[in-house]
C-alpha positions in Angstrom: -3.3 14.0 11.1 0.3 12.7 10.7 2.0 13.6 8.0 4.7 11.0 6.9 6.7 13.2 5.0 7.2 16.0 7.2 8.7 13.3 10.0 12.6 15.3 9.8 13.8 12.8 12.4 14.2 9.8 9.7 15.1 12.6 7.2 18.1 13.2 9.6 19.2 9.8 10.4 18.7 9.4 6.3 21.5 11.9 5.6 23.4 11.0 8.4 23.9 7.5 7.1 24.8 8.7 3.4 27.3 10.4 5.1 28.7 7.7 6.4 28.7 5.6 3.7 30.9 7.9 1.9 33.2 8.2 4.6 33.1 4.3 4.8 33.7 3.3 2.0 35.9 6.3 0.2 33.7 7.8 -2.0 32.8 11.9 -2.6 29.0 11.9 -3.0 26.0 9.9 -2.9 22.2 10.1 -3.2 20.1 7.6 -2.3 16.0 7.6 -2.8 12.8 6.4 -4.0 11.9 7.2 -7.5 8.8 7.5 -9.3 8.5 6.0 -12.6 5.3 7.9 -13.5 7.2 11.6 -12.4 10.4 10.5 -13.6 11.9 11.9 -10.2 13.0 11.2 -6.9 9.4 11.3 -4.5 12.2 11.4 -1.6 16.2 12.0 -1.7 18.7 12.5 0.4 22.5 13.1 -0.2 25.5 12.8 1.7 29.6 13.6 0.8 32.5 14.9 2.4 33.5 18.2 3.2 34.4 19.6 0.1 31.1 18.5 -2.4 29.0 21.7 -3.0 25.2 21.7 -3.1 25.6 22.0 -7.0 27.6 18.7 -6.8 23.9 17.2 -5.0 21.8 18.9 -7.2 23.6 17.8 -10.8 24.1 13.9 -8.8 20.3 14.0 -8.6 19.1 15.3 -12.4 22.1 12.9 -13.5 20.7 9.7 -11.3 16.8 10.5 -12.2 17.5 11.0 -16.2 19.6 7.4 -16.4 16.6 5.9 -14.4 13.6 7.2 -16.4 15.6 5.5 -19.2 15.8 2.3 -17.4 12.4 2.3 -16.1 10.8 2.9 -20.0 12.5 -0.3 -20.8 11.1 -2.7 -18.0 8.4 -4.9 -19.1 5.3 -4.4 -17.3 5.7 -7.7 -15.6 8.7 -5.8 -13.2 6.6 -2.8 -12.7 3.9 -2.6 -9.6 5.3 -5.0 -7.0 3.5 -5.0 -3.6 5.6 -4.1 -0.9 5.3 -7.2 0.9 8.2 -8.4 -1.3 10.3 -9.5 1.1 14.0 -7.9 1.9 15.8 -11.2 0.4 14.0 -11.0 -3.2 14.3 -7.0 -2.8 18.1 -7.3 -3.0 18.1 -9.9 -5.9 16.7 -7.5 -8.2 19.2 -5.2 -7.7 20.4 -3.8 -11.4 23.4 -1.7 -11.3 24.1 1.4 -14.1 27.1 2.7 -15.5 27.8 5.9 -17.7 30.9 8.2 -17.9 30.1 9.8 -14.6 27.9 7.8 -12.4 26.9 4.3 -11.1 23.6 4.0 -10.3 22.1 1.0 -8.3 18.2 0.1 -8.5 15.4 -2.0 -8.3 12.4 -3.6 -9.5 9.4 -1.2 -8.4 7.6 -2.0 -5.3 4.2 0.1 -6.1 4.9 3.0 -8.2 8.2 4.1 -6.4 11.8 2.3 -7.4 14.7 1.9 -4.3 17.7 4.0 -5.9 21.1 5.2 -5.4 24.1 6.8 -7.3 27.6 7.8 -6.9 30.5 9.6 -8.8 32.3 6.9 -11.0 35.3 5.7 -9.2 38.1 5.5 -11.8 40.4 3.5 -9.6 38.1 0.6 -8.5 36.9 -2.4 -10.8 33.6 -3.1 -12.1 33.2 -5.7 -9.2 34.5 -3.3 -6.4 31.6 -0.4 -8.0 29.4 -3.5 -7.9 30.2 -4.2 -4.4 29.2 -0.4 -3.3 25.8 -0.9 -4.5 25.2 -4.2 -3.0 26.1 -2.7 0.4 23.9 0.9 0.1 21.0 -0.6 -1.5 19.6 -2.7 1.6 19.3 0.4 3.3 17.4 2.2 0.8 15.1 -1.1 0.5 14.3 -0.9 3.9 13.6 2.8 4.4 11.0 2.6 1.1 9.5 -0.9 2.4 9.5 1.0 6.2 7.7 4.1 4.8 5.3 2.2 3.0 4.2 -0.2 5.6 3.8 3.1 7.7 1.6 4.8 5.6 -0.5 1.0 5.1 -0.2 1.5 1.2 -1.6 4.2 0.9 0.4 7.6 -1.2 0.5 11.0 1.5 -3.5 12.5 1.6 -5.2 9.4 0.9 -5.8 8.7 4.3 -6.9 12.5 5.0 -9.6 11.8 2.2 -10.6 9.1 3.8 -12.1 10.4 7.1 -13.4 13.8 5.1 -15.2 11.4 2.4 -15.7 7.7 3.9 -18.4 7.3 6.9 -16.9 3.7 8.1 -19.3 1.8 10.2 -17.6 -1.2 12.5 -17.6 -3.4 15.2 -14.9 -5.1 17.8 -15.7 -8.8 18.5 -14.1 -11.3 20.6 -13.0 -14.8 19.0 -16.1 -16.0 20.0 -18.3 -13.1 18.1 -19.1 -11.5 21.1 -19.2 -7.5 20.5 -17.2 -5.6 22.4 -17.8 -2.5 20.9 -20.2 -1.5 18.5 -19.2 1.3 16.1 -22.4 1.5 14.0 -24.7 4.3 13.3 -27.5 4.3 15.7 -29.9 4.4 12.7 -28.0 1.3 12.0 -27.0 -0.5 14.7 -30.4 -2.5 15.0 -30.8 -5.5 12.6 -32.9 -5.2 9.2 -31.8 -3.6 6.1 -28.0 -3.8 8.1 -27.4 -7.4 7.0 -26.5 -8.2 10.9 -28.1 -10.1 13.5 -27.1 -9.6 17.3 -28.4 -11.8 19.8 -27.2 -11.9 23.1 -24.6 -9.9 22.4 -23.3 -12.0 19.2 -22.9 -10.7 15.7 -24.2 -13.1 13.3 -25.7 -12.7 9.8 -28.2 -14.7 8.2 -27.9 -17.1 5.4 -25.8 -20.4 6.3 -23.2 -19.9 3.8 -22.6 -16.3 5.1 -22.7 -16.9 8.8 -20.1 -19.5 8.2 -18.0 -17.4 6.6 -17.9 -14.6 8.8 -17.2 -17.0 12.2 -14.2 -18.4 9.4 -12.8 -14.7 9.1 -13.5 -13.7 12.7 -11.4 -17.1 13.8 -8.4 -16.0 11.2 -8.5 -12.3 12.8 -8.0 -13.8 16.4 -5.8 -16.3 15.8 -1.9 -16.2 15.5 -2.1 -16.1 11.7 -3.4 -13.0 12.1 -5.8 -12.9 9.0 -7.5 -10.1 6.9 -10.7 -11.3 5.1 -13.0 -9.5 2.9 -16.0 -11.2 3.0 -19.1 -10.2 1.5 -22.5 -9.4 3.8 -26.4 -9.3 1.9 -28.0 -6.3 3.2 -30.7 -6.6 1.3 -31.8 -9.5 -1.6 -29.1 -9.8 -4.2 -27.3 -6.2 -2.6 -23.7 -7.8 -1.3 -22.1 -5.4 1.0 -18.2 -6.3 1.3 -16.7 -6.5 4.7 -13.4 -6.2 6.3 -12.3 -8.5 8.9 -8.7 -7.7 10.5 -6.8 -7.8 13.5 -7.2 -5.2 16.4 -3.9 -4.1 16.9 -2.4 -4.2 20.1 -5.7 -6.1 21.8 -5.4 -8.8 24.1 -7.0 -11.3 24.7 -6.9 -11.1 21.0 -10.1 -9.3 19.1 -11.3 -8.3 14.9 -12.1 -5.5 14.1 -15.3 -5.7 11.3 -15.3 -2.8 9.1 -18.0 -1.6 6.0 -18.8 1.6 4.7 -22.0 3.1 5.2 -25.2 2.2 2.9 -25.0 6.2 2.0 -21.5 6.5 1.0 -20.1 7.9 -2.0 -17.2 6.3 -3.1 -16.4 8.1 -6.6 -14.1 10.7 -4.5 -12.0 8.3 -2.7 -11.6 5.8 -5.6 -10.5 8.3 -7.8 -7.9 9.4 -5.9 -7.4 5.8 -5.4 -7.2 5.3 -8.7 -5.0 8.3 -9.7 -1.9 6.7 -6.9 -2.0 4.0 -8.8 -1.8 5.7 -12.3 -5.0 4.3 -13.6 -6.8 5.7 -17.5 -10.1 6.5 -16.9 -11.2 3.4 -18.7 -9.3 1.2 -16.8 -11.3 3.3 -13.8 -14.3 2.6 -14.8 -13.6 -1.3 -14.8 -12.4 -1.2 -11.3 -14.8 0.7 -9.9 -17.2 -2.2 -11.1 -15.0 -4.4 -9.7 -14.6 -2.9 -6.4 -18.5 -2.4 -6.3 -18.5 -6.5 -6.0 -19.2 -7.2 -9.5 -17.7 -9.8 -11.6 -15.7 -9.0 -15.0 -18.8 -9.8 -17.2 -21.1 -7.4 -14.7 -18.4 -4.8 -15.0 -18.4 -5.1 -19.1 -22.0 -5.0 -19.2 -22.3 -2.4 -16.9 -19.7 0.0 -18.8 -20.9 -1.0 -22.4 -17.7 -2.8 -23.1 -17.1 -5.8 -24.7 -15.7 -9.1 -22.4 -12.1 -9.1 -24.1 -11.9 -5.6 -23.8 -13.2 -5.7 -20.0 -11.0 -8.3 -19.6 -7.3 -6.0 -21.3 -8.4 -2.9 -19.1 -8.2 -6.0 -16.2 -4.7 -7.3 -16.8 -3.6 -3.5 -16.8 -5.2 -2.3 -13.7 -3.6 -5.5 -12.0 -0.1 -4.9 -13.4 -0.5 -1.3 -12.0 -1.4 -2.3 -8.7 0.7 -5.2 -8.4 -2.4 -7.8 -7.7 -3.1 -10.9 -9.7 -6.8 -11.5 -8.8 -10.3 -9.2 -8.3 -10.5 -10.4 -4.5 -6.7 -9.1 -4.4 -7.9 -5.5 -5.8 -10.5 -5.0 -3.5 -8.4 -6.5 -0.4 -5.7 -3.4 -1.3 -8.6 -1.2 -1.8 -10.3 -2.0 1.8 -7.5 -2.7 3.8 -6.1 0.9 3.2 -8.1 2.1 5.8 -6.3 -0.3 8.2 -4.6 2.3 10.0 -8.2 2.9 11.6 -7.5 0.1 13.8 -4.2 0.9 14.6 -5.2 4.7 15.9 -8.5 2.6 17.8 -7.8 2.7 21.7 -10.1 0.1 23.5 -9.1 1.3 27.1 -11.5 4.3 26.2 -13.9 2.6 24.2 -17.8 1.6 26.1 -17.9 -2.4 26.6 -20.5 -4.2 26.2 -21.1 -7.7 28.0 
């Protein structure tokens, strides 16, 4: 399995860079990275300088940088914190706040997840608040776009989440064509026939039954294949009144273009992987409990009823799980839940996958 942060090469070009910012632009040191609010430390650094900085230089640039940023990041309102990392570049660059002391200047930004874009530099006692001003502005970009690059790579998801995925979570899925025709059926064997499944196949087609959920499931499969390129979670009745939620997302790569239909297995235990889940995003256990309700397809009342809490208070462990994960709605909180696993389809080679039809 890949592991993101062992890749030296963009560690190398990293530093490289810092270097030569300094050298552009006349200062001694730098250190540019992604900090971590809940730490209170870089999760990934890198440093460059000229010739005549020491490694004691770095290492007192660094303790410097991440003590004046645990001090701005207590004072943000909750409102700045958890950004989803589809924020694009432009707004990224807006919220660029730059921090003075005696010794440093130190350039961040609003959170995007749990991780903050940062750099920091020696003061420069010769240049104008404006000039200092106009360093930041030029480093930052490139620390926006290495965090925003890294966490597209990774689909969301913090380093071992993934690994825990294919240990813990027995994903069941199909390939269709625009037209629902399967292309390849990923399914259990003990599963792949319809019944207790939810599915219907018929000459090849995936369908389910019930109107209502047949429609939207050919409405999903149409956003997946078309230019939009859509993810849906839609919800499948295996059996009466037992939803079964379902991904619906792009095959990567395929052409003519195909969706890839995702769900876990009927036997899976999710209390592993949503805990860990849960613990990236910095979760209480009783704000936990709520969203594992919540990801099980239940509403807020379910979830309230089901954890012998009252509504309001259901509703205040809610808000906070939302701010934490940057989402403003339940069908938003499952989305970043499911689509984690996206990099499934990504990794999924249908030149060596059996055909069907």
């Amino acid at each position: 399995m890949k592991n993101f942060s062992e890749n030296a090469r963009p560690a190398l070009k990293r530093a490289e860079f810092a270097r030569q910012f300094c050298l552009g632009v006349g200062i001694p040191i730098v250190v540019m990275g992604f900090y971590d609010s809940q730490t209170g430390s870089f999760s990934e650094s890198w440093v460059g300088g000229d010739s005549s900085v020491v490694a004691e230089q770095f290492s007192d640039l660094i303790r410097a940088t991440e003590a004046r940023l645990a001090i701005h990041a207590a004072l943000q309102s909750d409102s700045e914190a958890g950004t989803k990392f589809e924020r694009t570049m432009e707004r990224a660059i807006e919220s660029i706040t730059v921090l003075t002391d005696r010794k440093f200047i130190v350039g961040v930004c609003n959170a995007i997840g749990r991780l903050r874009p940062a750099m920091a530099f020696r003061m420069c006692n010769d240049r104008d608040p404006a000039a200092r001003q106009a360093l930041v502005q030029i480093g930052m970009p490139y620390v926006i776009q290495q965090l925003t690059d890294s966490l597209q790579a990774q689909s969301s998801w913090p380093e071992g989440l993934l690994e825990t995925t294919f240990q813990v979570l027995s994903i069941e899925f199909l390939v269709v064509n625009e037209q629902s025709r399967i292309k390849f059926d990923g399914r259990q064997k003990s599963c792949a026939a319809a019944g207790p499944s939810g599915w219907v196949v018929c000459n090849d087609r995936l369908s389910v039954s019930g109107d209502k959920e047949r429609s939207n499931l050919e409405e999903a499969i149409r956003g997946a294949t078309s230019e939009k390129k859509r993810t849906s979670i839609i919800s499948v009745n295996a059996q009466p009144h037992v939803a079964r939620l379902v991904v619906v997302t792009p095959l990567a790569g395929s052409d003519p273009p195909l969706a890839l239909i995702m769900f876990e297995s009927p036997k899976v235990d999710h209390s592993k992987l949503r805990e860990q889940f849960f613990g990236a995003y910095g979760l209480t256990r009783s704000e936990g409990l709520i969203a594992h309700e919540i990801l099980g397809g239940k509403s807020v009342a379910e979830a309230a009823e089901a954890t012998n809490l009252s509504l309001a208070t259901a509703r205040s462990y809610m808000k906070q799980v939302f701010g934490k994960t940057g989402v403003h709605r339940q069908g938003e909180l499952i989305s970043l839940y499911y689509t984690s696993i996206l990099p499934l389809a990504h990794d999924f080679d249908m030149s060596q996958a059996p055909r069907r039809g």
